[in-house]
py3Dmol code that shows the C-alpha trace and the ligand (Angstrom):
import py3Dmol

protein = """\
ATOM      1  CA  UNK A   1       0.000   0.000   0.000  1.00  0.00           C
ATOM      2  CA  UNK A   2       1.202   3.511  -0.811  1.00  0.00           C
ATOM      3  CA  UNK A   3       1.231   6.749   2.188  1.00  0.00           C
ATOM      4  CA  UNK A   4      -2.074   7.663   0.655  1.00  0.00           C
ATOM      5  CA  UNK A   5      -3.738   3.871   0.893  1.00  0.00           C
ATOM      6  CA  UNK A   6      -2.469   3.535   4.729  1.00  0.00           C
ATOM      7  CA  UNK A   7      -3.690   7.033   5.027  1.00  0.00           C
ATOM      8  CA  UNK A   8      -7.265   6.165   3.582  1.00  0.00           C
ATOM      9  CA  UNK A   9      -7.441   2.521   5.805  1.00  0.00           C
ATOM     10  CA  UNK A  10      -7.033   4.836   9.465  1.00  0.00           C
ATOM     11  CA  UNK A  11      -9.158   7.531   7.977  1.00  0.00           C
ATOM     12  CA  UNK A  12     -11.651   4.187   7.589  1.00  0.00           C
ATOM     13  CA  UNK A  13     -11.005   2.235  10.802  1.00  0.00           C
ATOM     14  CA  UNK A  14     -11.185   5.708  13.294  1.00  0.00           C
ATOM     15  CA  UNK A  15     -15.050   4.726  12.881  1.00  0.00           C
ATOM     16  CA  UNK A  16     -15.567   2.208  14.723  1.00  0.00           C
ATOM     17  CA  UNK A  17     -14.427   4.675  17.771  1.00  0.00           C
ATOM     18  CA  UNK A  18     -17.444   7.285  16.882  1.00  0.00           C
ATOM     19  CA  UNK A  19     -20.713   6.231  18.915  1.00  0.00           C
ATOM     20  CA  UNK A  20     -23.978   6.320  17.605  1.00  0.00           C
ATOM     21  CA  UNK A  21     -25.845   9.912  17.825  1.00  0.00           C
ATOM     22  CA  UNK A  22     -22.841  11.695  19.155  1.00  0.00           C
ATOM     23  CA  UNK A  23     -20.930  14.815  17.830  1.00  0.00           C
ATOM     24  CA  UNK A  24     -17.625  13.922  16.568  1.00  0.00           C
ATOM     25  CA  UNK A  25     -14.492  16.217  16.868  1.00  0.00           C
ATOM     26  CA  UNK A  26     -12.492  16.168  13.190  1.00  0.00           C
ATOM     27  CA  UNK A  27      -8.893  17.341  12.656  1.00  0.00           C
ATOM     28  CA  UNK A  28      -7.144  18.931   9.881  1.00  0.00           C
ATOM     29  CA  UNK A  29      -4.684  17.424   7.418  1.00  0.00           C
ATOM     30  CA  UNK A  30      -4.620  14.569   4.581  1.00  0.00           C
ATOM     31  CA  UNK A  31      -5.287  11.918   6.662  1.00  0.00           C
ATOM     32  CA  UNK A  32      -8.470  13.804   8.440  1.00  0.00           C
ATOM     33  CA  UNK A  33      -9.466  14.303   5.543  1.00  0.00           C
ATOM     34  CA  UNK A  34      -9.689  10.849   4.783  1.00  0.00           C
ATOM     35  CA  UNK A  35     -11.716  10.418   8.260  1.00  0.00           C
ATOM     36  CA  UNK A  36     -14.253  12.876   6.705  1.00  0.00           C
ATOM     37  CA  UNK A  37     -14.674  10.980   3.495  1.00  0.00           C
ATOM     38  CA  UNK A  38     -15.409   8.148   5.607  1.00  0.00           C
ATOM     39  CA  UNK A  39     -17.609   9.686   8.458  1.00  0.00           C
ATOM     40  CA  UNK A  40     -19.369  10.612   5.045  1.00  0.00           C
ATOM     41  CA  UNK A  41     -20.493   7.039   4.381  1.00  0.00           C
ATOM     42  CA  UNK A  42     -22.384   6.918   8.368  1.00  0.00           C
ATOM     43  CA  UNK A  43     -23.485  10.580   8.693  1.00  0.00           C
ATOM     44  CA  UNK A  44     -26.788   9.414   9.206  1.00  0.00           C
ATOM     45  CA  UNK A  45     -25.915   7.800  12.475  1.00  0.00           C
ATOM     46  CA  UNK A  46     -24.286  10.724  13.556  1.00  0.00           C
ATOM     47  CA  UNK A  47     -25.579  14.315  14.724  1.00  0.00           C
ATOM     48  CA  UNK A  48     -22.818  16.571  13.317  1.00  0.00           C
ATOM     49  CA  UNK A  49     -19.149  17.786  13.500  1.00  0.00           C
ATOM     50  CA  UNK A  50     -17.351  20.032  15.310  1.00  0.00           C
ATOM     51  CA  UNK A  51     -14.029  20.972  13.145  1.00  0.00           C
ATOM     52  CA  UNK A  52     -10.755  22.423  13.995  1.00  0.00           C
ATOM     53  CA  UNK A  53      -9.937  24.433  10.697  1.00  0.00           C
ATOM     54  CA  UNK A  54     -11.783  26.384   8.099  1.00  0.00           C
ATOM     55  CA  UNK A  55     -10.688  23.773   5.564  1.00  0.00           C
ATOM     56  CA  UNK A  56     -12.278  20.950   7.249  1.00  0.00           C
ATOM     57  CA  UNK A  57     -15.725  22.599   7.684  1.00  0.00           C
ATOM     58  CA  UNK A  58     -15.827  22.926   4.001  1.00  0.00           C
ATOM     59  CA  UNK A  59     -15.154  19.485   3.623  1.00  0.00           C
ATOM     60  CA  UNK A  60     -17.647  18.476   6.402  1.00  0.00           C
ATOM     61  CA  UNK A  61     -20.030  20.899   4.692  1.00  0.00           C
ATOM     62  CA  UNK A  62     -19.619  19.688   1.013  1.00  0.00           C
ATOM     63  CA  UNK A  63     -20.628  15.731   2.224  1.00  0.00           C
ATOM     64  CA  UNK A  64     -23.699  17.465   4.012  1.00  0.00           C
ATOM     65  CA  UNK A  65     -22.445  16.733   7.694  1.00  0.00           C
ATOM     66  CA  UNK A  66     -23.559  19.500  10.050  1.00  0.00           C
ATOM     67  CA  UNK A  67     -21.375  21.514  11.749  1.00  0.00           C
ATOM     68  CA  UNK A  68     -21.423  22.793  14.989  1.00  0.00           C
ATOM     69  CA  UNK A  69     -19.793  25.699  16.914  1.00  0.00           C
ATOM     70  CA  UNK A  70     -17.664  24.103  20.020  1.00  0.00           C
ATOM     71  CA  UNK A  71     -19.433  26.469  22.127  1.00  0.00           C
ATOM     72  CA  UNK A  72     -22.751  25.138  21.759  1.00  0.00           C
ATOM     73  CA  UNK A  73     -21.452  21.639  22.786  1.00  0.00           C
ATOM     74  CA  UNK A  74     -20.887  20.054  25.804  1.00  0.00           C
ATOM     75  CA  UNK A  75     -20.177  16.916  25.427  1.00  0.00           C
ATOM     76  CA  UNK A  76     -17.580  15.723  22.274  1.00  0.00           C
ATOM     77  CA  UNK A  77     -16.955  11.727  23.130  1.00  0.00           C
ATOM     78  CA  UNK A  78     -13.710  11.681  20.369  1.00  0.00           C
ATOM     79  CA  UNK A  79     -11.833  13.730  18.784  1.00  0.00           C
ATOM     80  CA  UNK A  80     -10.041  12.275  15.289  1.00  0.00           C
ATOM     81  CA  UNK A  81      -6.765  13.845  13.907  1.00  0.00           C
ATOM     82  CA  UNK A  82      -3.991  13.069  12.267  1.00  0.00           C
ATOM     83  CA  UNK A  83      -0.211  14.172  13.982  1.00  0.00           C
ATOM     84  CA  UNK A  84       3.224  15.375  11.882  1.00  0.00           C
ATOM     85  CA  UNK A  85       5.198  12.962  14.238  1.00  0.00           C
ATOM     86  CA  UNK A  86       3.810  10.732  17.209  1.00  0.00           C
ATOM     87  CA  UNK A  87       6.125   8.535  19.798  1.00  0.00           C
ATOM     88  CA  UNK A  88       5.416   5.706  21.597  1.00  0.00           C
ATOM     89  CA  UNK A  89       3.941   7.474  24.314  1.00  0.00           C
ATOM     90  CA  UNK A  90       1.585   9.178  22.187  1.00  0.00           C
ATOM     91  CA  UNK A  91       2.801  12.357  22.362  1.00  0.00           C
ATOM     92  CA  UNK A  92       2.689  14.760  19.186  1.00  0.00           C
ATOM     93  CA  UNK A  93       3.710  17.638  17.380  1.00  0.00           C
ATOM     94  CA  UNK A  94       1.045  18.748  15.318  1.00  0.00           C
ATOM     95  CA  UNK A  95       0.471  21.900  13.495  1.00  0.00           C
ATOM     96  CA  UNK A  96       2.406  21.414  10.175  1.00  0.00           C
ATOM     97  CA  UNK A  97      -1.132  22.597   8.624  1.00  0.00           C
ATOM     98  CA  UNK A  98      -1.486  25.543  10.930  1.00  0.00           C
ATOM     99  CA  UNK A  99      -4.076  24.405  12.727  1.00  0.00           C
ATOM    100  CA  UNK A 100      -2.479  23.499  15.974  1.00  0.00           C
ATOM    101  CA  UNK A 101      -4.467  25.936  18.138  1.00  0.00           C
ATOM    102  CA  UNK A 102      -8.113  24.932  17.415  1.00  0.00           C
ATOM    103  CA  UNK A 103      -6.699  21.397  17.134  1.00  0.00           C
ATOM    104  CA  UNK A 104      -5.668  22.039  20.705  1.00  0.00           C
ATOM    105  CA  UNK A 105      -9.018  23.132  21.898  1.00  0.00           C
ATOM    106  CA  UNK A 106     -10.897  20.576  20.135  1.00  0.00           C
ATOM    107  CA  UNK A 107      -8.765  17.800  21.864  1.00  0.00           C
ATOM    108  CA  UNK A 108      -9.137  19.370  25.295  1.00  0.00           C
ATOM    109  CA  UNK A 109     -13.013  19.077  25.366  1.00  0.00           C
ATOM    110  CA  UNK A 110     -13.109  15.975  23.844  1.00  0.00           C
ATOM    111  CA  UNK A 111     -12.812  12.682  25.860  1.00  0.00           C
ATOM    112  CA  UNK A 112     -11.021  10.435  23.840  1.00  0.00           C
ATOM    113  CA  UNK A 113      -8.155  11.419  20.958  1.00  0.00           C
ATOM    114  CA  UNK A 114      -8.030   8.977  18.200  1.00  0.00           C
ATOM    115  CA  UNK A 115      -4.534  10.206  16.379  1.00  0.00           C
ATOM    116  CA  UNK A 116      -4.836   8.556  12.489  1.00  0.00           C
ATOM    117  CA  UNK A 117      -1.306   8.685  10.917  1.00  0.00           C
ATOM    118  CA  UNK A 118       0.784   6.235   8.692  1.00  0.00           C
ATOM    119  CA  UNK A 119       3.806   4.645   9.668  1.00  0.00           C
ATOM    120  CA  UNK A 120       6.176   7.374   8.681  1.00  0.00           C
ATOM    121  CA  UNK A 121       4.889   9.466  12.013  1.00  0.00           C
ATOM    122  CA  UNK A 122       5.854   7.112  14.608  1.00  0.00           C
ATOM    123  CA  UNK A 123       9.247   8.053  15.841  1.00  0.00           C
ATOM    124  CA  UNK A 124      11.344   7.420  19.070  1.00  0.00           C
ATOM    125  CA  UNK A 125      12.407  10.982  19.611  1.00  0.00           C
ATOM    126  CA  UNK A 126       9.963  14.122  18.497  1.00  0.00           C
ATOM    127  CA  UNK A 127      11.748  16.772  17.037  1.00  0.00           C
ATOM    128  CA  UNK A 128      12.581  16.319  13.792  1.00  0.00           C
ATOM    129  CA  UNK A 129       9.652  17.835  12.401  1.00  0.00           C
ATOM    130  CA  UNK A 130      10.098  21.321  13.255  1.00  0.00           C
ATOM    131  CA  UNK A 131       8.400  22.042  15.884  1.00  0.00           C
ATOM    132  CA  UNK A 132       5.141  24.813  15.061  1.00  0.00           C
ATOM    133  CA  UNK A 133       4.529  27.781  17.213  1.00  0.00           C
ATOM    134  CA  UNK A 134       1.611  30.256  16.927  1.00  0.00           C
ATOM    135  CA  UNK A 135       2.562  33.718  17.891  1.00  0.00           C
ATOM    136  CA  UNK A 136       0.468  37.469  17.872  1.00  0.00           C
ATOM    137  CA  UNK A 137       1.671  38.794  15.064  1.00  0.00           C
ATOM    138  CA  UNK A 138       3.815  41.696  17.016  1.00  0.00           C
ATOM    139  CA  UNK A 139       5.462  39.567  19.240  1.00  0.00           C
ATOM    140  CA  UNK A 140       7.446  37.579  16.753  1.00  0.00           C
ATOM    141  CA  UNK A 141      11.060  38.762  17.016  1.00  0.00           C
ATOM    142  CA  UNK A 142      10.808  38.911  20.716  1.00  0.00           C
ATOM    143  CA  UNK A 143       9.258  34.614  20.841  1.00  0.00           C
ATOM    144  CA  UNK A 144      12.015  33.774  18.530  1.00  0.00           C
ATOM    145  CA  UNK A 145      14.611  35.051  20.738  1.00  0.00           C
ATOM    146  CA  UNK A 146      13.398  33.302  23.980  1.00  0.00           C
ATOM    147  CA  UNK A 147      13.116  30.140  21.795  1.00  0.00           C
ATOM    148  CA  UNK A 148      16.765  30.561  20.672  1.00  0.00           C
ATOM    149  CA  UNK A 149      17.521  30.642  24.397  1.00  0.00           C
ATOM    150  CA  UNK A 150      15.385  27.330  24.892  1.00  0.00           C
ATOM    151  CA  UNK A 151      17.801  25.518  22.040  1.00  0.00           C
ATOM    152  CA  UNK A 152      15.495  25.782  19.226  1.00  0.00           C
ATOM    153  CA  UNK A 153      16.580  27.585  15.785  1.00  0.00           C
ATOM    154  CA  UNK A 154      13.032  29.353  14.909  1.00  0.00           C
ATOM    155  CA  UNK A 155      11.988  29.900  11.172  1.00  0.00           C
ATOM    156  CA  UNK A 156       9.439  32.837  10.237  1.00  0.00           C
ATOM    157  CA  UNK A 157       6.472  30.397   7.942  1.00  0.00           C
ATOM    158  CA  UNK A 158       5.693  33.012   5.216  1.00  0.00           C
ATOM    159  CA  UNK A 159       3.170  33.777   3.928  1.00  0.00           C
ATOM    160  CA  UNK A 160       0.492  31.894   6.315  1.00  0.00           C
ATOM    161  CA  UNK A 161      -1.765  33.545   8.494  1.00  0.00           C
ATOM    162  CA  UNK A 162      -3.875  31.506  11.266  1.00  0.00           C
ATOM    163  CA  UNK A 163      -7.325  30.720  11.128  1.00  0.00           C
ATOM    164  CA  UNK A 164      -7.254  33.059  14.396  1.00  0.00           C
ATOM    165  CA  UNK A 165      -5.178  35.873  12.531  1.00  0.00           C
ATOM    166  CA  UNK A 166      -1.586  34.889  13.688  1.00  0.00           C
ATOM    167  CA  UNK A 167       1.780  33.712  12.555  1.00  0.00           C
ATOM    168  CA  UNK A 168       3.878  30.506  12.946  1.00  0.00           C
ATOM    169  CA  UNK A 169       7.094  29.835  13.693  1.00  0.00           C
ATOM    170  CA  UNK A 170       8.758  26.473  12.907  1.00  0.00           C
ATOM    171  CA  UNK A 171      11.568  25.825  15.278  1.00  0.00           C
ATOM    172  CA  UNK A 172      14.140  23.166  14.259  1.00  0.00           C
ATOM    173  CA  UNK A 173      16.693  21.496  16.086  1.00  0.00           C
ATOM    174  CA  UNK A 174      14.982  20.319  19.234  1.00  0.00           C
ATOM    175  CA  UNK A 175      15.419  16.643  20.286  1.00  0.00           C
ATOM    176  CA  UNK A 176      12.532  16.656  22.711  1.00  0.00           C
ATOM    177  CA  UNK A 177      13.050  14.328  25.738  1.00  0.00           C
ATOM    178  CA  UNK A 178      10.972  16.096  28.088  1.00  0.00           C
ATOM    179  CA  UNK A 179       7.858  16.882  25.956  1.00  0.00           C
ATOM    180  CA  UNK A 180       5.490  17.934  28.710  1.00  0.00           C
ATOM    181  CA  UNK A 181       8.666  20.025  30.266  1.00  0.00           C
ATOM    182  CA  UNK A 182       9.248  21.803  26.963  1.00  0.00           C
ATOM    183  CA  UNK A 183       5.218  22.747  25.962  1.00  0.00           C
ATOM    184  CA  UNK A 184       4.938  24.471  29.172  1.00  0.00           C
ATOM    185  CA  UNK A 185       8.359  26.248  28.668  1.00  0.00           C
ATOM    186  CA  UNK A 186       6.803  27.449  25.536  1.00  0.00           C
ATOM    187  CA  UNK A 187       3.307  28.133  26.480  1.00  0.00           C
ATOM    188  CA  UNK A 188       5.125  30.168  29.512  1.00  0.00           C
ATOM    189  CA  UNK A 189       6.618  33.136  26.838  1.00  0.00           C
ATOM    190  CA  UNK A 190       4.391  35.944  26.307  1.00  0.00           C
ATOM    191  CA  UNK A 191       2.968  36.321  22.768  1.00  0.00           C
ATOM    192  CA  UNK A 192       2.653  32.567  22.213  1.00  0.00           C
ATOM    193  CA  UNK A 193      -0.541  31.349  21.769  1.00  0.00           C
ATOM    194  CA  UNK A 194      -0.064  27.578  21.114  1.00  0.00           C
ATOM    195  CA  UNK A 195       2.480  25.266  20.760  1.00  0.00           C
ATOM    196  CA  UNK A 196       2.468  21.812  18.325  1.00  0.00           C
ATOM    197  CA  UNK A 197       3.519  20.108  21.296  1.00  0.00           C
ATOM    198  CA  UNK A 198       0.436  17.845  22.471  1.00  0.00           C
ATOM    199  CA  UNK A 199       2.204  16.303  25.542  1.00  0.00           C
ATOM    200  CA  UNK A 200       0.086  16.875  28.292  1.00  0.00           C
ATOM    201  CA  UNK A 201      -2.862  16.059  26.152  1.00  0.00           C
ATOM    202  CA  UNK A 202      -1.338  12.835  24.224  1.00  0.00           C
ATOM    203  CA  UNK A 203      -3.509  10.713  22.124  1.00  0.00           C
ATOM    204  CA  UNK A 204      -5.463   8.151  23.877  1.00  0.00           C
ATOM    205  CA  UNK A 205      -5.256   5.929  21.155  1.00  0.00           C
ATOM    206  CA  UNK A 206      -3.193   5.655  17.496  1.00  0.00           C
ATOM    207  CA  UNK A 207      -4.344   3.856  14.524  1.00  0.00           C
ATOM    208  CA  UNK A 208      -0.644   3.039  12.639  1.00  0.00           C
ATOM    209  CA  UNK A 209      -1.342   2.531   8.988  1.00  0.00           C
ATOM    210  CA  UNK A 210       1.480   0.129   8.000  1.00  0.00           C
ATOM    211  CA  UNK A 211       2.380  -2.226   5.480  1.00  0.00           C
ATOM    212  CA  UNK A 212       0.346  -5.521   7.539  1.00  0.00           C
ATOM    213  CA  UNK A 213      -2.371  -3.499   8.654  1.00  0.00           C
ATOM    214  CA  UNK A 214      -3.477  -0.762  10.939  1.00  0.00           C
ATOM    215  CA  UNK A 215      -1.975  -1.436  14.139  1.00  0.00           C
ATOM    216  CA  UNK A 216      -4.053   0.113  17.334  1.00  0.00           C
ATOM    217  CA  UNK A 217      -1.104   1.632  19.954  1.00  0.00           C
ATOM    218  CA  UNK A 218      -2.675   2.260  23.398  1.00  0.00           C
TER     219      UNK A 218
END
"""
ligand_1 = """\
14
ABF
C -3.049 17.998 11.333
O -2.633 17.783 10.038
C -1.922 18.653 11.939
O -1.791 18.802 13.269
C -0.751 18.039 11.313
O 0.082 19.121 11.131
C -1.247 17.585 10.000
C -0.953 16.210 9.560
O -1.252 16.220 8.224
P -1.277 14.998 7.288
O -2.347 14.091 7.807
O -1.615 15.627 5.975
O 0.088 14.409 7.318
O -3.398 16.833 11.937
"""
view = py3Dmol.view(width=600, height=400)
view.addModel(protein, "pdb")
view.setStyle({"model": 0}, {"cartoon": {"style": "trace"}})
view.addModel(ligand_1, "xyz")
view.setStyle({"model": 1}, {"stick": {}})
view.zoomTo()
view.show()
């Protein structure tokens, strides 16, 4: 199976976690939007969405799945996303799309996190991908130089502007052995509004797409 087939097969399989009549929480990415194709095929078992991106409401939208506004839910059983890398603990970076912030509140309300990726994800140390901050637009230079001082080597993502009206920086060069540690450290700087890091809310569960099958990690 090609990236896109294992993709496709997790998108598929992250239904059997969605219970009857409920509100489901949807990511952002390729592989969510494989999840929404799918969630397509059983929308009539299903209330609605709530969505973490702009993009994905479309998406919901255009298969004629309601969406909701997170505020006027209480109760979201799972939340489905994909990750840029995930470790055995289940801890992420996320944000490669840009989403990372709503992602972030979506996964917080929700009671279960069902990360979808493919077997290029899984890695034993995060920090390869470069790591995605969201910063107020004014306090750019002034984040970038506390995340020098935290070991990171921050890059300016041009050209993209939040769903919220921000910017991101990509920091490279972290080896991340204390994930929870490190999103705090980051959350802690004025002008940040999000870090990728999802330590201290890790996925409950990951579907691996791989080569024998989609492997459940708990
Ligand atoms: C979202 O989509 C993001 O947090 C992550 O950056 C990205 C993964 O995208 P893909 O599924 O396209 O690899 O989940």
């Amino acid at each position: 199976m090609n990236q896109d087939e294992l993709k496709q097969a997790v998108g598929r399989a992250a239904l059997e976690y969605v219970p009857d009549n409920c509100i489901v929480g949807v990511g952002t990415g390729s592989t969510a939007n494989y999840f929404i194709d799918a969630l397509a095929t059983i929308k009539d078992r299903i209330q609605g969405a709530v969505s973490s991106s702009e993009a994905s409401v479309a998406r919901l939208k255009s298969h004629g799945i309601p969406v909701f506004e997170l505020n006027t839910v209480d109760h979201l059983p799972v939340y489905v996303d994909g990750a840029d890398e995930i470790n055995r603990q289940l801890q992420m970076i996320k944000g490669g799309g840009a989403a990372l912030t709503r992602e972030k509140i979506v996964a917080a309300v929700a009671e279960q996190f069902i990360c979808i990726a493919d077997e290029s994800k899984l890695v034993d140390v995060l920090g390869k991908f470069p790591l995605p901050v969201e910063v107020i637009p004014m306090a750019r230079s002034y984040v970038a130089r506390q995340l020098v001082k935290l070991g990171g080597h921050p890059a300016y993502r041009e050209g993209v502007i939040t769903d919220n009206g921000n910017i991101i920086l990509d920091v490279h060069g972290l080896q991340i052995s204390e994930a929870n540690k490190l999103e705090s450290q980051i959350n802690e700087i004025v002008g940040v509004v999000t870090n990728g890091l999802f330590a201290h809310r890790r996925a409950d569960v990951l579907l691996l797409g791989t080569s024998k099958g989609v492997q459940v990690l708990k």
